[in-house]
C-alpha positions in Angstrom: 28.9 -51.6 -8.1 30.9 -49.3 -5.4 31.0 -46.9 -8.0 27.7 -46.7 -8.3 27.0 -46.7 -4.7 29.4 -43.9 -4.1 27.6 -41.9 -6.5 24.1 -42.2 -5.1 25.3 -41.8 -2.0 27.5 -38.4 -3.0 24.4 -37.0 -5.0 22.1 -38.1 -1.9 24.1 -35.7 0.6 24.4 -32.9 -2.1 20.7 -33.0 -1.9 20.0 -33.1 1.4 22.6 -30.6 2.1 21.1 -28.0 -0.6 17.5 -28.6 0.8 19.0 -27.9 4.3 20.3 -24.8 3.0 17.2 -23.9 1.5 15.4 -23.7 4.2 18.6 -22.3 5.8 18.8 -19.3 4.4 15.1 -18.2 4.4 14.0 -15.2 5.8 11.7 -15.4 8.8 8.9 -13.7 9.9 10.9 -11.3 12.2 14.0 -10.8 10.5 11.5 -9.5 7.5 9.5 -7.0 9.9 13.1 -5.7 10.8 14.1 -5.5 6.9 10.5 -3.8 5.9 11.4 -0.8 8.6 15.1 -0.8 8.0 14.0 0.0 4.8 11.8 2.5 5.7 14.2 4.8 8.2 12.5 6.2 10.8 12.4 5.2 14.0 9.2 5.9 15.1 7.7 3.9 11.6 4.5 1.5 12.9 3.8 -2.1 11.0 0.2 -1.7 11.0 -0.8 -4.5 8.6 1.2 -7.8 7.6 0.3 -10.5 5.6 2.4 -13.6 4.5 2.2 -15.4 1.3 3.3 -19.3 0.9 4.4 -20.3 -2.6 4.9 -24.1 -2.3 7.9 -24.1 0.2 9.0 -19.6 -0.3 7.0 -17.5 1.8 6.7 -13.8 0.5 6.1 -10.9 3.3 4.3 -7.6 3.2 4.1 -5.1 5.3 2.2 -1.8 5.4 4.1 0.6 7.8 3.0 3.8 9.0 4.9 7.0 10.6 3.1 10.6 11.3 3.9 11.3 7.5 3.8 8.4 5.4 2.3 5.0 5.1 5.2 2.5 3.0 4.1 -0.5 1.2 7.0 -3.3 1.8 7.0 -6.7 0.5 9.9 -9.0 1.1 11.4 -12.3 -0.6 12.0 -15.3 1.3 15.1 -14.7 1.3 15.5 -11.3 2.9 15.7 -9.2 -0.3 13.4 -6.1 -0.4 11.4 -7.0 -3.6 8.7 -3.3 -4.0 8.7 -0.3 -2.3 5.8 2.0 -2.7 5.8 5.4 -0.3 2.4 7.6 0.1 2.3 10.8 1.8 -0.9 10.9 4.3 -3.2 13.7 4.1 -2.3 15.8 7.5 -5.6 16.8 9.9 -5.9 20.0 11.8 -4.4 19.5 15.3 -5.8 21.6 18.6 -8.7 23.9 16.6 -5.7 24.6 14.0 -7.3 25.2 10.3 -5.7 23.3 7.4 -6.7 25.9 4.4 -4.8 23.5 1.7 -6.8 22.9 -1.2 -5.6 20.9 -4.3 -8.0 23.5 -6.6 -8.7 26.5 -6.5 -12.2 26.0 -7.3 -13.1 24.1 -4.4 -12.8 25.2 -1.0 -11.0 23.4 2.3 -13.2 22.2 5.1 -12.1 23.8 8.3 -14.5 23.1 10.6 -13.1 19.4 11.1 -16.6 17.9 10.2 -16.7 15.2 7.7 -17.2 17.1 3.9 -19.8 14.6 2.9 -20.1 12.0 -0.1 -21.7 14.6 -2.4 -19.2 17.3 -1.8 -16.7 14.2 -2.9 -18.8 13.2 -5.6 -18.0 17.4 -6.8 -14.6 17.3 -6.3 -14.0 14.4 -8.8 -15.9 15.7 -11.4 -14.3 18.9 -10.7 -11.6 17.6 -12.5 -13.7 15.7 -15.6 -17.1 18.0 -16.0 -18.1 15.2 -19.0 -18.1 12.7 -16.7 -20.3 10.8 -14.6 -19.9 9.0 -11.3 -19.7 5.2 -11.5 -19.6 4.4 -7.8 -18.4 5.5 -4.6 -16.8 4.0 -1.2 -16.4 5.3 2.0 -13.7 3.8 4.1 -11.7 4.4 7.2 -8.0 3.8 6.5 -5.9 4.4 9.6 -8.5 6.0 11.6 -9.4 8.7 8.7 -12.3 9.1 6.6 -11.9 8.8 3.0 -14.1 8.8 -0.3 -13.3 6.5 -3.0 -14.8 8.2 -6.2 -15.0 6.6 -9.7 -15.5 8.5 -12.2 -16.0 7.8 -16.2 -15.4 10.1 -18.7 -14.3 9.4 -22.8 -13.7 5.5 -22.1 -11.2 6.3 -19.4 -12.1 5.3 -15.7 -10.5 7.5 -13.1 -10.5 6.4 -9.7 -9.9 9.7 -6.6 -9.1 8.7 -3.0 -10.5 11.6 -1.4 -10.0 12.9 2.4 -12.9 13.0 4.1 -12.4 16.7 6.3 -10.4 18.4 3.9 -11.5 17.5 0.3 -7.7 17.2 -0.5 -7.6 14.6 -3.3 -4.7 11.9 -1.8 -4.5 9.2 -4.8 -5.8 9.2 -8.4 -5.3 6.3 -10.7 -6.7 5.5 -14.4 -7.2 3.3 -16.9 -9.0 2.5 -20.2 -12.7 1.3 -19.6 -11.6 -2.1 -21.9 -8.7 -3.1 -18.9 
C-alpha cells in the first residue's frame, strides 16, 4: 500500500510539474512582438496589425509589420519559435511633385499626376494580361493608407486574382488558381 501511494504521489508531482512548465515556457504576447521584428531586422519596422489565436491552452501570434519598403507577415508558436515568414515589397508613391514613371508593361502607361487611376483603368490592366478574359469582380481597398484595386479575372477555367495600385497602375500581387478550387 506505501508502494502504491508513493507512486501516485511521484506521478502526481511529475504532472503538475510538466503542466507548470507548460505554461512556463510559453511565449507571451510581448516577447512574441519582439521575436516577429527581430525577425524582421530593421529598426525602424512598425507592428501595424496583431492578432492572437488560442488553441485550447497554445496561443499562436501574428503580426503584420511594416517599414518604408516592405510589409512582413509573422506568425509565432507559443513557444517563441517563428513558425511563416512571408515578405512583400510596397508599391513606392511619388514624394514632393516627384513622377514615378514605373510601369510593369509596356502597354499601359504610369499615372503621374498622383490622382487615383480609376476602377476601369484597373479593370484594363488585368485583362491587359488575359485579353480572353472577363472580369469576375472587383474591390477597392485602403491597405496602409494606399489605394488599391482588387481585380478578378477569369480566363480558360483559371481565376486570377491582381492587387493593383491605385496611382500608379503598378500591378503589386497576382495569384491563381483553377476555377474547380
Amino acid at each position: 500500500m506505501k508502494k502504491g501511494v508513493l507512486i501516485a504521489v511521484i506521478v502526481i508531482i511529475v504532472i503538475v510539474f510538466g503542466i507548470g512548465a507548460f505554461f512556463f515556457l510559453q511565449t507571451n504576447l510581448d516577447e512574441a512582438r519582439q521575436i516577429a521584428l527581430d525577425q524582421v531586422g530593421d529598426d525602424q519596422a512598425k507592428i501595424v496589425e496583431e492578432k492572437v489565436e488560442k488553441d485550447f491552452l497554445l496561443s499562436e501570434y501574428e503580426f503584420t509589420i511594416q517599414t518604408d519598403t516592405e510589409k512582413f507577415e509573422v506568425q509565432i508558436s507559443g513557444f517563441g519559435q517563428v513558425s511563416s515568414f512571408e515578405r512583400e515589397s510596397l508599391p513606392s508613391y511619388p514624394q514632393n511633385n516627384q513622377t514615378n514613371d514605373y510601369c510593369p508593361n509596356n502597354s499601359q502607361t504610369a499615372n503621374t499626376d498622383g490622382t487615383d487611376i480609376g476602377l476601369e483603368k484597373a479593370q484594363q490592366i488585368a485583362l491587359q494580361q488575359h485579353p480572353n478574359g472577363s472580369i469576375k469582380g472587383t474591390d477597392t481597398d485602403h491597405e496602409y493608407g494606399k489605394l488599391i484595386y482588387e481585380i478578378e479575372v477569369i480566363e480558360d477555367q483559371t481565376e486570377y486574382d491582381y492587387t493593383i495600385d491605385g496611382l500608379t497602375g503598378e500591378i503589386l500581387h497576382t495569384t491563381q488558381e483553377s476555377i474547380y478550387d
